[in-house]
C-alpha positions in Angstrom: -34.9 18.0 -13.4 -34.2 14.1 -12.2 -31.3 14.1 -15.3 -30.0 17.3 -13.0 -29.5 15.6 -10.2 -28.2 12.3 -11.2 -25.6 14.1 -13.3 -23.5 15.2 -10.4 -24.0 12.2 -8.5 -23.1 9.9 -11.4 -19.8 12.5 -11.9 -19.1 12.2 -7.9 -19.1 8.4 -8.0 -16.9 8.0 -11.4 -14.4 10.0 -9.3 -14.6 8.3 -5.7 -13.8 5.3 -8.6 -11.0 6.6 -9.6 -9.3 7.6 -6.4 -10.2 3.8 -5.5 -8.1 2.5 -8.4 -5.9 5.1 -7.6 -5.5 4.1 -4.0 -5.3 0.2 -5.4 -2.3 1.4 -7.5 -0.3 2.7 -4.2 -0.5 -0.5 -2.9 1.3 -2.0 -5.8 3.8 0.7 -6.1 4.8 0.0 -2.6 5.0 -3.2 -2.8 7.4 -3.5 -6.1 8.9 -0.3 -5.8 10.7 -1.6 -2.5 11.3 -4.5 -3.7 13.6 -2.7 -6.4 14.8 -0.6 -4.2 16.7 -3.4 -2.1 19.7 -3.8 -3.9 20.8 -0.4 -2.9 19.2 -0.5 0.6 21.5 -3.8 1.4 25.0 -1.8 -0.5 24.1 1.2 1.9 25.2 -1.6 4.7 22.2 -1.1 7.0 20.1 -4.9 6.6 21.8 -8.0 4.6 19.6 -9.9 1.8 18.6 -12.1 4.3 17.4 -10.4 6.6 15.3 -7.9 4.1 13.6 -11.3 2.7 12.8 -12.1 6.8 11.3 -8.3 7.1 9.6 -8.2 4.0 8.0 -12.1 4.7 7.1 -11.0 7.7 4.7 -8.6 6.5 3.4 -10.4 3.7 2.8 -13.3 6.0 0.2 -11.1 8.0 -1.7 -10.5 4.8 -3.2 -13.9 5.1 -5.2 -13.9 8.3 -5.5 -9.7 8.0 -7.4 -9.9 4.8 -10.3 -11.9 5.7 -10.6 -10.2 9.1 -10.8 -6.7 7.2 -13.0 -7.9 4.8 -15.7 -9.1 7.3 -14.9 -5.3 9.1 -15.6 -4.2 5.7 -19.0 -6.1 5.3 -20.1 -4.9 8.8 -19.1 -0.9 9.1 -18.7 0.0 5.3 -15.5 -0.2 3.8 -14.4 3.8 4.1 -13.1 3.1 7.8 -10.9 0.1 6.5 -9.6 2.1 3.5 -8.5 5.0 5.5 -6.8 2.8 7.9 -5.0 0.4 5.4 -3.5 4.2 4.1 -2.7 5.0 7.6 -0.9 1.7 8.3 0.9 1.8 4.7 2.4 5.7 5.5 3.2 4.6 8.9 4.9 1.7 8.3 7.2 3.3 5.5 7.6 6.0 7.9 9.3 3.1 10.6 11.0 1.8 7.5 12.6 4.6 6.0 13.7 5.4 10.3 15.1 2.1 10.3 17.2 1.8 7.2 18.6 4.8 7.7 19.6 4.2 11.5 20.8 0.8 10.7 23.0 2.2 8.1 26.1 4.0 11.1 24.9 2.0 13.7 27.0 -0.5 15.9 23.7 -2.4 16.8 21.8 -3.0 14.3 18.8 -4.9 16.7 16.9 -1.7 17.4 16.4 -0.9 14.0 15.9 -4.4 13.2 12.8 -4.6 15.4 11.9 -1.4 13.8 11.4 -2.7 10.7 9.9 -5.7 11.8 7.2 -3.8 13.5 6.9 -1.8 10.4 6.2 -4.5 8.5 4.0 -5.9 11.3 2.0 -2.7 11.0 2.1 -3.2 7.3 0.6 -6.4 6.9 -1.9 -6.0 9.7 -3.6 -3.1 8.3 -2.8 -2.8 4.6 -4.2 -6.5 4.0 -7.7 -4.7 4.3 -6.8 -2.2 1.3 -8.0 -4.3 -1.6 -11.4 -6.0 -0.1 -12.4 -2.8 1.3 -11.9 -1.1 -2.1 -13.4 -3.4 -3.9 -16.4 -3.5 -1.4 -16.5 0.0 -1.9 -16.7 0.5 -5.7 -19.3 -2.4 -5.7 -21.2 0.1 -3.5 -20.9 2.9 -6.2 -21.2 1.0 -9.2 -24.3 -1.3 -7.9 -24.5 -5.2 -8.0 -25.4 -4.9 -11.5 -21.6 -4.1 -12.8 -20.2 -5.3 -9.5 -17.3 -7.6 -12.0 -16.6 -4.2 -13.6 -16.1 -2.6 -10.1 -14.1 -5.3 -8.9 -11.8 -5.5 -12.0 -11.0 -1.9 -11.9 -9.5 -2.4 -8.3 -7.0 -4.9 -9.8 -6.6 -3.3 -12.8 -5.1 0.0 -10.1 -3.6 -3.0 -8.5 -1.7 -4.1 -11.5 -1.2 -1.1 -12.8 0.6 0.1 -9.6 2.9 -3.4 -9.6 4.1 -2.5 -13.2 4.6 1.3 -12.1 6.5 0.4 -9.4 9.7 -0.8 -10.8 9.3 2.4 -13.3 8.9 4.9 -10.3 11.8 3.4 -8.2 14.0 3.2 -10.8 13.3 6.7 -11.6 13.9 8.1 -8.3 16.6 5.7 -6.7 19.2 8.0 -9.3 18.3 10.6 -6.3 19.1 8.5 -3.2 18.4 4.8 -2.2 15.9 5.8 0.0 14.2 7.5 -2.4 11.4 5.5 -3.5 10.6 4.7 1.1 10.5 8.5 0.9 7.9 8.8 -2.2 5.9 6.3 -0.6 5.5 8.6 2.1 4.9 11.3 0.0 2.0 9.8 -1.9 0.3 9.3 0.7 -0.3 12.6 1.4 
C-alpha cells in the first residue's frame, strides 16, 4: 500500500523536474535566440548595433543585483511565486520588445520605442534574474538535500541546453520573418 502512494508522488515530482529544466531551457533560448536574431532586427532599420548592445546590456546589467534579491525571495516564500513571475516578466518583456522593433521600424522618432525597449529590458532583467535560483531552489525541494548537486545540475543542464537551442530555433524561424524568433518567445510562454 505505501509503494501505492509513493509511486504517483515520485511520477508527479520527476515531472514538476522536468518542466523546471524545461522552464530553465526558455531562458536560454531567449537569451541566444535574440541575440541571433539581431542582424536582421538592425537591416529591418528600427535600432542600430549600438544601440541593441545598450538595450540588451541594460538588461543583463540588472541581472546582477536582481539575482540575489530573488534568491533570498526564494528562500523566504518558496520559490513557485518567483518562477511564475520571472515567466511573467520574460513574456512581457518580449511582448514590449517585439512592440518596439516593430514601431521603430516606419517611425520618424525612434525615442518612444527606444524607451520601450529599454523598459523591456528593464523588466527583463529585474524579474527574469530570479528564474534560475528559484528553479534550482525548487528542484532541491523535490529531489531532497540528499541529490541536491543532481537537482541543481539539471537546471543548468535546461539552461545550457536552451543556449545551444537557441541559435537552432532562431535560425529556423527567422526564414519566416525577423521578428520571428521575439514572436516564439512569446509563444512558448504560453
Amino acid at each position: 500500500m505505501a509503494h501505492a502512494q509513493t509511486q504517483p508522488t515520485t511520477q508527479t515530482a520527476r515531472w514538476q523536474s522536468v518542466t523546471l529544466t524545461f522552464i530553465a531551457a526558455l531562458m536560454g533560448i531567449g537569451q541566444n535566440g535574440l541575440l541571433v536574431s539581431l542582424p536582421l532586427l538592425v537591416a529591418q532599420g528600427g535600432f542600430s548595433l549600438s544601440t541593441w548592445a545598450v538595450i540588451i546590456a541594460v538588461g543583463s546589467v540588472l541581472f546582477l543585483p536582481a539575482a540575489p534579491f530573488w534568491g533570498r525571495i526564494s528562500d523566504q516564500y518558496g520559490p513557485k511565486f518567483v518562477v511564475l513571475q520571472a515567466l511573467i516578466g520574460m513574456a512581457m518583456s518580449f511582448a514590449l520588445l517585439l512592440t518596439a522593433t516593430l514601431g521603430a521600424q516606419n517611425s520618424l522618432s525612434q525615442w518612444p520605442w527606444l524607451a520601450l525597449a529599454l523598459l523591456a529590458r528593464v523588466i527583463y532583467g529585474l524579474t527574469v534574474a530570479g528564474m534560475v535560483p528559484a528553479n534550482q531552489h525548487w528542484a532541491v525541494l523535490l529531489a531532497g538535500e540528499a541529490r541536491r548537486m543532481q537537482a541543481i545540475t539539471s537546471i543548468s543542464i535546461g539552461l545550457s541546453l536552451g543556449r545551444l537551442a537557441g541559435p537552432l530555433i532562431a535560425s529556423a524561424v527567422l526564414i519566416v520573418s525577423p521578428y520571428a524568433s521575439l514572436v516564439l518567445m512569446l509563444g512558448l510562454q504560453h
